[in-house]
Structures are given as C-alpha cells and as structure tokens.
C-alpha positions in Angstrom: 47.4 -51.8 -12.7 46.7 -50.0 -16.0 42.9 -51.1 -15.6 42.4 -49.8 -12.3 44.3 -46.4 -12.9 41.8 -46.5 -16.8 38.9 -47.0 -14.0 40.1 -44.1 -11.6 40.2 -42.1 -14.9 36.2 -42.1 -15.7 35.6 -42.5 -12.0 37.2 -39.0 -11.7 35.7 -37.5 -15.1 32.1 -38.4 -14.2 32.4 -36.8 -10.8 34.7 -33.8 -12.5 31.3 -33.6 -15.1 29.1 -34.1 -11.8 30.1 -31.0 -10.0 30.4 -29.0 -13.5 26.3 -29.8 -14.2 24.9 -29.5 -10.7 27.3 -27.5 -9.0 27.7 -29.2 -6.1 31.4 -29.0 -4.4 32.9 -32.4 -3.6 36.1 -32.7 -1.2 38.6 -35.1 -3.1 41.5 -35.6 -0.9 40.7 -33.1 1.6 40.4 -29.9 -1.4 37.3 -28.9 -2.6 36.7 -28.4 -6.2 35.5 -24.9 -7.7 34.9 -23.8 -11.4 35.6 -20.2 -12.2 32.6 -18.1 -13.8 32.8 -18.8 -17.8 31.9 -22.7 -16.7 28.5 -23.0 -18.2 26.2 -24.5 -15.5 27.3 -24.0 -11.9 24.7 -24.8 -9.2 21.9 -25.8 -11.9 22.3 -22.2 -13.1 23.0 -21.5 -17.1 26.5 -19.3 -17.5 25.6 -18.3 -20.9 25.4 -15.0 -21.9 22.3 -13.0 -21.2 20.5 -10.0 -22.0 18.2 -9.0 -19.4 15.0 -6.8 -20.7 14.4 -4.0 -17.9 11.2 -1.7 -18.2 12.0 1.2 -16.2 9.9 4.2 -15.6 11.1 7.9 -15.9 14.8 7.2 -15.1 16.9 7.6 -18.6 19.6 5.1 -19.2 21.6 7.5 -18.5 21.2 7.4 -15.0 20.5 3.8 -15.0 23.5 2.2 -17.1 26.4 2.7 -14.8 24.7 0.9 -12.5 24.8 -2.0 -14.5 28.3 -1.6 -16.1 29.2 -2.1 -12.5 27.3 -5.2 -12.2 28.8 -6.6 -15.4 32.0 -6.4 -13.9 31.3 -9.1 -11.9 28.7 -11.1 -13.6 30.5 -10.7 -17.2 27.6 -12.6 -18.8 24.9 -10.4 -17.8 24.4 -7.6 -20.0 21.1 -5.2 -19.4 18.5 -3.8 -22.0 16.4 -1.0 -20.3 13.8 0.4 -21.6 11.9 3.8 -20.9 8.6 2.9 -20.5 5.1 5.2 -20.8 3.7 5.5 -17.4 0.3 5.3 -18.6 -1.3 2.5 -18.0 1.6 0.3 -17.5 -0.3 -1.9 -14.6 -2.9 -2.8 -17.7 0.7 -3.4 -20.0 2.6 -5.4 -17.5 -1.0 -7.6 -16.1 -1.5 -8.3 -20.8 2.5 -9.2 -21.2 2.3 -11.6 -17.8 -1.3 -13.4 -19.2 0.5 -13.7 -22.9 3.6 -15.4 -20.9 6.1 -13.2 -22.3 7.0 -10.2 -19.6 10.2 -8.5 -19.4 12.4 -9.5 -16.9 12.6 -6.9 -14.6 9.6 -4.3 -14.5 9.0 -1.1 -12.4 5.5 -0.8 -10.5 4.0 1.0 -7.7 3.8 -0.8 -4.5 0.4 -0.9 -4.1 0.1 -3.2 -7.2 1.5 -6.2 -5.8 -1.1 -7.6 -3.7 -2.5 -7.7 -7.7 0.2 -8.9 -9.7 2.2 -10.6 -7.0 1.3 -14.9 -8.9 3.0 -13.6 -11.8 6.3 -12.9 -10.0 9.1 -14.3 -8.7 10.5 -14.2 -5.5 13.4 -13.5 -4.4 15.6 -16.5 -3.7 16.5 -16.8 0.1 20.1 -18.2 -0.7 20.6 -14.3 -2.5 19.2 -12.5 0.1 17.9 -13.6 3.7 14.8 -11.8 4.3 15.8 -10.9 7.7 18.6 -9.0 6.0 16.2 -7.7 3.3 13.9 -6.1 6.3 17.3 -5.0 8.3 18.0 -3.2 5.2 14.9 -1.1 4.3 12.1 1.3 6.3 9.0 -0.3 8.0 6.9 0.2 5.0 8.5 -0.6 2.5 8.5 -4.5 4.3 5.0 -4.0 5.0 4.1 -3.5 0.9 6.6 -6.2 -0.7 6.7 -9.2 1.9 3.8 -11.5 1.5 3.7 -14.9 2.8 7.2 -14.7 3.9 8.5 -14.0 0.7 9.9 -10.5 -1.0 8.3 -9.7 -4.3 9.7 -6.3 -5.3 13.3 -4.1 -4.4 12.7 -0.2 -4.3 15.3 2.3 -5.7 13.9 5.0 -3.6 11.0 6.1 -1.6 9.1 8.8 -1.4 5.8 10.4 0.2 3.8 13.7 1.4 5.4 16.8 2.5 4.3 20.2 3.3 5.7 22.6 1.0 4.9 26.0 2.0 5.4 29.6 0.2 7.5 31.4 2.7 7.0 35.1 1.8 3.5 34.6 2.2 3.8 32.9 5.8 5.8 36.2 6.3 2.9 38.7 5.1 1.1 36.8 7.6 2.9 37.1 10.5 3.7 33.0 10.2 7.1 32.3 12.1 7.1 28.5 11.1 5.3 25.8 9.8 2.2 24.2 11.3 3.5 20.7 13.5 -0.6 19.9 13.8 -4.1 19.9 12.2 -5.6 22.8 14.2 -2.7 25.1 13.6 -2.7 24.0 10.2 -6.2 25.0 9.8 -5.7 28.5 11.5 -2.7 29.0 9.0 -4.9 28.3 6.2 -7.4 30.8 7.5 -4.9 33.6 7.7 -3.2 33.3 4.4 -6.8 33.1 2.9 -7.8 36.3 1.3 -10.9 37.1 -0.7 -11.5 40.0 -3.2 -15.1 42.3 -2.7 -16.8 39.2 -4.7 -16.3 37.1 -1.9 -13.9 35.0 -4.6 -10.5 33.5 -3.2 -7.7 35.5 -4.3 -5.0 33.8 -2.2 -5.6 30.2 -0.8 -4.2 29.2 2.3 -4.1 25.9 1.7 -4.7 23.3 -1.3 -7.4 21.9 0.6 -11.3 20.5 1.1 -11.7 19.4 -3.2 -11.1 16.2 -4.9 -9.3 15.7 -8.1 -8.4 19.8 -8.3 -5.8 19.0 -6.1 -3.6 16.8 -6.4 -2.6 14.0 -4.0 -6.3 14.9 -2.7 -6.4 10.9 -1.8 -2.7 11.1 -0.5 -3.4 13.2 1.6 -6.7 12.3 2.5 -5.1 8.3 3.3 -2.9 10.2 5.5 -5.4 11.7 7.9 -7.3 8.5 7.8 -3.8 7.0 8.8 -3.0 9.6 11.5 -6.7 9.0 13.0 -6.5 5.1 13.2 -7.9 3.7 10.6 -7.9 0.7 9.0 -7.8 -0.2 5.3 -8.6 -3.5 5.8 -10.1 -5.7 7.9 -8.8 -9.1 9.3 -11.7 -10.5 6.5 -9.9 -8.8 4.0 -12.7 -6.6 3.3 -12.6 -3.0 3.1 -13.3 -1.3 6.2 -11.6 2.3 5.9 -15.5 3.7 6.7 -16.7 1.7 9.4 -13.1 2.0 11.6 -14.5 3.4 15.0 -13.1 4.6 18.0 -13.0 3.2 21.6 -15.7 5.4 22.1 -17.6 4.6 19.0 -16.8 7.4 16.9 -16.4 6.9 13.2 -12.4 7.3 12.6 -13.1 7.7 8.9 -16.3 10.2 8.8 -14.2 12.2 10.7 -11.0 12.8 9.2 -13.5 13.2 5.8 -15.6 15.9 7.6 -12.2 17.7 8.8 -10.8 17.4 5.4 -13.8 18.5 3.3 -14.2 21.7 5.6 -11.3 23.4 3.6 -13.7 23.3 0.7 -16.7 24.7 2.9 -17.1 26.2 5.7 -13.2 27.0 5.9 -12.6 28.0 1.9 -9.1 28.3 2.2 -8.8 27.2 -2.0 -10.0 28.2 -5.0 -11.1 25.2 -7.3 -11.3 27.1 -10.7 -7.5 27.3 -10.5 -5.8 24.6 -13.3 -4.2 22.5 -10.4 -2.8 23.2 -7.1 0.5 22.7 -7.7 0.6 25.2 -10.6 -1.3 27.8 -8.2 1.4 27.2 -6.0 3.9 28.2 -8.4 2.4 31.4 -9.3 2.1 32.1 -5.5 -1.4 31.9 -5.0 -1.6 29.7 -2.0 0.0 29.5 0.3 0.8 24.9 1.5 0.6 22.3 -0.7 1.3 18.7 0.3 3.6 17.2 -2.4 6.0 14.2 -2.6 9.6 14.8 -3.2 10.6 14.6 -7.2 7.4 17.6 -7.3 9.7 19.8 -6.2 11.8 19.4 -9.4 8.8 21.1 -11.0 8.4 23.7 -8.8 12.0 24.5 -8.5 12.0 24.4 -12.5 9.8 27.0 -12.8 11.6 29.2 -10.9 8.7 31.0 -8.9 9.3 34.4 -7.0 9.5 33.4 -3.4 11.1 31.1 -1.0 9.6 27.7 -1.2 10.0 25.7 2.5 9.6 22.1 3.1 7.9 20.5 6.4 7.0 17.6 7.8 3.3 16.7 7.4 0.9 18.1 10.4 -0.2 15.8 12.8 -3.3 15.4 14.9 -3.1 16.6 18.6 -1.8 13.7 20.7 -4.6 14.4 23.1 -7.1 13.0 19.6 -5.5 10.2 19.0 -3.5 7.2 20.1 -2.1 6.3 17.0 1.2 8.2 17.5 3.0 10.0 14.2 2.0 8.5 11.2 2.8 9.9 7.4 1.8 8.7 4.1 3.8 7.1 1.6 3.8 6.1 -2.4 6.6 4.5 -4.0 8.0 2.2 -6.9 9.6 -0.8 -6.6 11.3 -3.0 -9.6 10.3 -7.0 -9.3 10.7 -9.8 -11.3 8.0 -11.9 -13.8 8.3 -15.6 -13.2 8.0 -16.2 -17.0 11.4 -14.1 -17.6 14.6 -15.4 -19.3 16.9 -16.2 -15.8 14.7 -14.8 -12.5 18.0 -15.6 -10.0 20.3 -13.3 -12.4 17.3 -10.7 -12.3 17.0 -11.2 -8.7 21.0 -10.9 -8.2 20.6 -7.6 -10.3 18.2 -5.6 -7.6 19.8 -6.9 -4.8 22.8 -5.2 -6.2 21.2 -2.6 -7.0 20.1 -2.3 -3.7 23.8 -1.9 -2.1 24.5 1.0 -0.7 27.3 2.0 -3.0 25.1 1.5 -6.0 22.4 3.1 -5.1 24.8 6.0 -4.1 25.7 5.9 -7.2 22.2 6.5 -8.6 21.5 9.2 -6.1 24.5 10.8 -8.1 23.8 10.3 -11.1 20.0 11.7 -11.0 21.1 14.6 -8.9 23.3 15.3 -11.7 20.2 15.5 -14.0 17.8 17.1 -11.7 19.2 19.1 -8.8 18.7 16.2 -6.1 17.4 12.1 -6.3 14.9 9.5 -5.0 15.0 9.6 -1.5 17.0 6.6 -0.3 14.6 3.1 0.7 17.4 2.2 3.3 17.9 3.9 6.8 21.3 3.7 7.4 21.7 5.8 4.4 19.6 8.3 6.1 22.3 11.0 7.4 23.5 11.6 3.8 20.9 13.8 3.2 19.4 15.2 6.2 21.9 18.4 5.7 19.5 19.1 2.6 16.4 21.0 3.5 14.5 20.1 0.8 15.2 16.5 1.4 15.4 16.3 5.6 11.7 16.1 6.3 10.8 13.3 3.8 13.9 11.8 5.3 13.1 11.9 9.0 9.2 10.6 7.8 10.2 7.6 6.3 10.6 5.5 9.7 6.8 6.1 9.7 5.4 5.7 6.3 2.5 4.0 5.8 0.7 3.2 2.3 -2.4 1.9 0.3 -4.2 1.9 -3.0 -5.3 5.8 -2.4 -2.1 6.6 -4.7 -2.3 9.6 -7.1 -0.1 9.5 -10.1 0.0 5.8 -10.5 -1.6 6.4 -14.0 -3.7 3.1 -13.8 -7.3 2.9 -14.6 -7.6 -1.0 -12.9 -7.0 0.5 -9.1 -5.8 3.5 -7.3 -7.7 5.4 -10.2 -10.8 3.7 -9.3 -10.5 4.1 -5.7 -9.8 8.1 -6.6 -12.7 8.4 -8.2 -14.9 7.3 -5.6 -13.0 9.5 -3.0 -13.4 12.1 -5.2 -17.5 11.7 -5.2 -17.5 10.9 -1.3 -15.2 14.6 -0.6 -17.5 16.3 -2.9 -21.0 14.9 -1.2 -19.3 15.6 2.1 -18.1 19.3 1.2 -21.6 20.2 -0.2 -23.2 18.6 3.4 -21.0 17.3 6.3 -24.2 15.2 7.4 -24.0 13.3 4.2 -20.5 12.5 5.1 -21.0 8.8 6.8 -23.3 7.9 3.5 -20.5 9.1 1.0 -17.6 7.6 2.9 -20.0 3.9 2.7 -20.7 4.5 -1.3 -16.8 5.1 -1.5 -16.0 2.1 0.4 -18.6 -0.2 -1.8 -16.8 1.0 -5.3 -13.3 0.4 -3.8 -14.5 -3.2 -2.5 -15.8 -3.7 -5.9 -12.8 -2.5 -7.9 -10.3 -4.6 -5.5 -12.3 -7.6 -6.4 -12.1 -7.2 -9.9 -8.3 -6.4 -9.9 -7.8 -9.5 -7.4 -6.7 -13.0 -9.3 
C-alpha cells in the first residue's frame, strides 16, 4: 500500500511538472489544473520578467506610457522601454538592425514598407487575434497594407490621409459659398482665387497645384487622382503598371490624371513655385486649398494665421468620367514586430492591446492633451467619436475608402517612396513644360519606380 501511494506520488509530480513546462491543462478527477501568472513557463511561453524595446516615432512617452502601465497591470512581467526615434531614414536603420539580427522588439514604419521588410517580421499569432476579428476591427485599407499571405504583419495606432484644407476668407472675397465636391469645380475655384500682379506674377494662388516637390504631398495627391481615375499600381505580374492602366475605351488612365494635374502649373497657373513650400504659403494666406493630412493641421493651427481655416473632403472626379466610385488617398504608420526580438507573442499581445478601443481612447486623450486633437482612429466603430469635430469629420468619413501605395511624402526614406518622388517629380515637370510629353514622362517614371522596387525587394 505504501508503494503504490510512493508511486501515485511521482505519478502525480511528473504530470503536476508536465502541465507547468508545456502548459497544457489536464482534467484529474473531473477538475482541470491551472497555474496563476508568476509560474514561469505556461504554454511553452517564458513568465520571466521582460523589458520590451519599443522604437516609436514622434509620440513622447508621455503619451505613450500610460498605455503600457495599463498593460502591466495585467501582464505584471512585461515592462516597456520606448524610445523616440529620428524619423530620418529609419527604414535604412530598422532594414541594418534586422540584417545584424538584433532589432528592437516592436518598431514603427509606414505601411508601405512592409511588402519590403515583411521576412524580417513576425506575425501575429492566430491564437491572440483571429484575423477575421483583426479585419472586423480596422478600415478596408488598413487590411489591404498589413495582411499578406493570410497573415497580419503590423497594428496601426491611427490613420491618416489627404484633406482639402481651404482659407475661408479668401473663398469669401471670391464669392465661394463652399468647398469644391469635384475636379472641374475645383479647377474653376482655383481659377478664381488666382490673382496676378501687372508682372503677370502670382500674388494669390488658388490652389497648391501643377509642381512637384514645391508642394508637398505633390505624389499624395497625385496617387489620389490616379486612384480616383482607375488605375492600377500593380499589375497581376507584380510589375509596375501605374502608366500603361487604360480605359475600356483605350484611354491612358494615368497620362491623364498627369496631364489634369500638371495643368495647375501651366496652362491654369493657379501657384506660385518660388514660394518656400505650400504649406507655409498657406499660412501666410497666399493661396487659397491645400491638400494636407491631418496632424498638418497642428502646424497650421500653431501658427495661428489670420483667417478661418476649413476642412473638406478631397474632390472627386465626375461620376459621368469614371466608374471607379469615391476613392481617397491614404498614408499611415503602423507598429510590427522583428522576428529576432526578445518574446514576439508578448510583443504581439502588446499591440493587440493597444489596439482596444479603451486604449487607444486613451491615446487619443492623451495626444489631444499635447496637441489640440490625435491620430485619427484605424477602427470604424470608433468613428462617431469624432465626427462632431470639424477639423477631424472629413478625414473621418474618408477612411472607409482609403487607398495607399509607395507615392508617400514624408516617409523620410531614401530606399523607396523617396525614390519613387523623385521620378514623379521629373515626369510632372516634363509634363507641365509640354502636355504631349506626358505619356513619355509618366513611362521614364514608371521604369525608375520598377527599378527602385526591385532593389528594395528581398
């Protein structure tokens, strides 16, 4: 008797020691055994104290560290070291630290990286978050940029994209009751608020318009009519095809919306491109529409200008032009994980937090605190909570219809949307000098931004 209880003894250790090392949970007698959170390995998974290594971009910890006080609270072992990092080439920083093996463990980068960057990360564990419930959770786009192969690869904070932001005193000299809903009125907006002096030189723009790199978002917002028009980035090769998209009636999609946007430079001169930048000209109220995502109008606000700054939806093309139905252009960040990091799931179990909709209420807070109003939520049903802001509503009722690609200003990287800038930049300045060189400007653009994708691509 004293053998067989000794027996039932180790028998009952080994499988206690069993469930403690693999995690499994094994019904003795009808009860199932669990293990509160200080035991050290629970489903294969270390307990032991961690410090994850977070490169953020922008945010100060200010902002960010409540956030994870509150995850502490219930993963007591997780502590969080973030790090402000300098947005200047951080894709080049992040590709070195992923070669060298020794990334951070959770990193910020623009969306249109990932197609890049994507074998150096790790995905996020189905048995965290279902993908279905990742895509039930977040706009159209933001699935379309993240989600390759069936897996998710990055969680974004916030979202963002073009607006028109529009001087309203000025609309009012001109006998402008409200903003432009599509291209042509746009364009005879533009050509009322233009005035010239007895030079012939722009004095007041109507719109920041028709130039390359003097105005910024020029490839935002140049991505956005080639979006609105139908074409396509990419074709089912993989190859770039945004200059040989045509029509059902064999018109070139992307020589078009070129031609339309270089006129603003020519033939329409509604800006003036010795001005420093076109935001700036904004501010000091000479022109009259910009197109500018969100956190620019922190700047703008900032600086205080003399006038009553409006915010509109982007312009659309006439329905009666195209089949394509409302499209509108986005650029956002998104925080993913490096497969050679300390503890991915904990990482991973971090954003997904992060990614609730009291925390990231939270954050909202905490950067409208520092800066008038945040990032524009990434999740729908969070929507409502700031469509009573009129800065903030027609971002908001956009994002359903965001679309993106590498045309992204601002991303402050010289391996990819900078190199596919620069050769928009040459193809809108060919096209503004001479509209027929259009077609051959768009195909030189389309060469260098096939070339510069294949270097970038592993």
């Amino acid at each position: 008797m004293l053998r067989w209880a000794k027996r039932t003894t180790i028998l009952i250790y080994f499988i206690i020691l069993s469930v403690v090392l693999t995690g499994c949970t094994i019904p003795i007698i009808g009860v199932e055994v669990s293990f509160p959170e200080w035991v050290p390995f629970v489903g294969g998974e270390s307990r032991s104290p961690v410090t994850l290594k977070y490169w953020g971009l922008w945010e100060p910890a200010a902002v960010m560290q409540p956030i994870f006080d509150s995850f502490k609270s219930q993963r007591e072992f997780v502590s969080v070291d973030y790090q402000v990092r300098d947005p200047r080439q951080h894709l080049e920083t992040v590709m070195s630290h992923f070669e060298v093996g020794n990334p951070p463990d959770i990193v910020r980068v623009h969306s249109t990286w990932l197609p890049y960057i994507k074998d150096g990360l790790e995905p996020l564990p189905e048995d965290i978050l279902p993908i279905s419930d990742f895509v039930n959770s977040v706009y159209p786009v933001v699935s379309e940029q993240v989600i390759f192969d069936g897996q998710v690869y990055g969680v974004p904070l916030g979202i963002d994209g073009l607006s028109l932001v529009y001087n309203e005193n000025l609309f009012d000299g001109a006998g402008i009751s409200s903003p432009p809903a599509d291209w042509d009125t746009f364009r005879s907006d533009a050509r009322e608020l233009t005035i010239k002096n007895t030079r012939g030189e722009i004095v007041q723009g109507g719109a920041a318009m028709g130039y390359g790199t003097q105005i910024e978002y020029f490839s935002d917002i140049l991505g956005l009519m080639f979006a609105q028009s139908g074409v396509t980035f990419k074709g089912q090769d993989g190859a770039v095809s945004f200059h040989n998209s045509l029509s059902s009636d064999g018109r070139n999609l992307g020589v078009e919306a070129l031609k339309f946007y270089a006129k603003f430079g020519s033939t329409e001169q509604s800006y003036n491109p010795n001005w420093s930048n076109s935001t700036q000209a904004f501010i000091e109220g000479k022109v009259g529409m910009i197109f500018v995502p969100s956190y620019r109008l922190n700047d703008i606000q900032n600086a205080n200008p003399p006038f009553t700054v409006r915010v509109a939806p982007v312009p659309q093309f006439p329905s009666a032009s195209t089949s394509v139905g409302e499209k509108n252009w986005a650029s956002f960040w998104v925080e993913v994980v490096p497969k050679a990091g300390q503890r991915p799931r904990e990482a991973w179990r971090l954003l997904t937090y992060m990614l609730q909709r009291d925390p990231l209420s939270t954050l909202y807070r905490n950067q409208a605190e520092l800066r008038g109003f945040g990032e524009i939520y990434p999740r729908p049903d969070l929507a409502q909570t700031l469509e009573a802001d009129p800065r903030l509503e027609p971002y908001v009722s956009q994002a359903p219809t965001y679309t993106s690609w590498p045309f992204a200003d601002m991303t402050h990287d010289e391996l990819l949307n900078d190199k596919v800038i620069s050769a928009l930049n040459e193809a809108v300045n060919q096209t503004r000098i001479s509209s027929e060189a259009a077609e051959g400007a768009l195909n030189g653009a389309a060469e260098k931004v096939e070339l510069a994708l294949q270097e970038i691509t592993p």
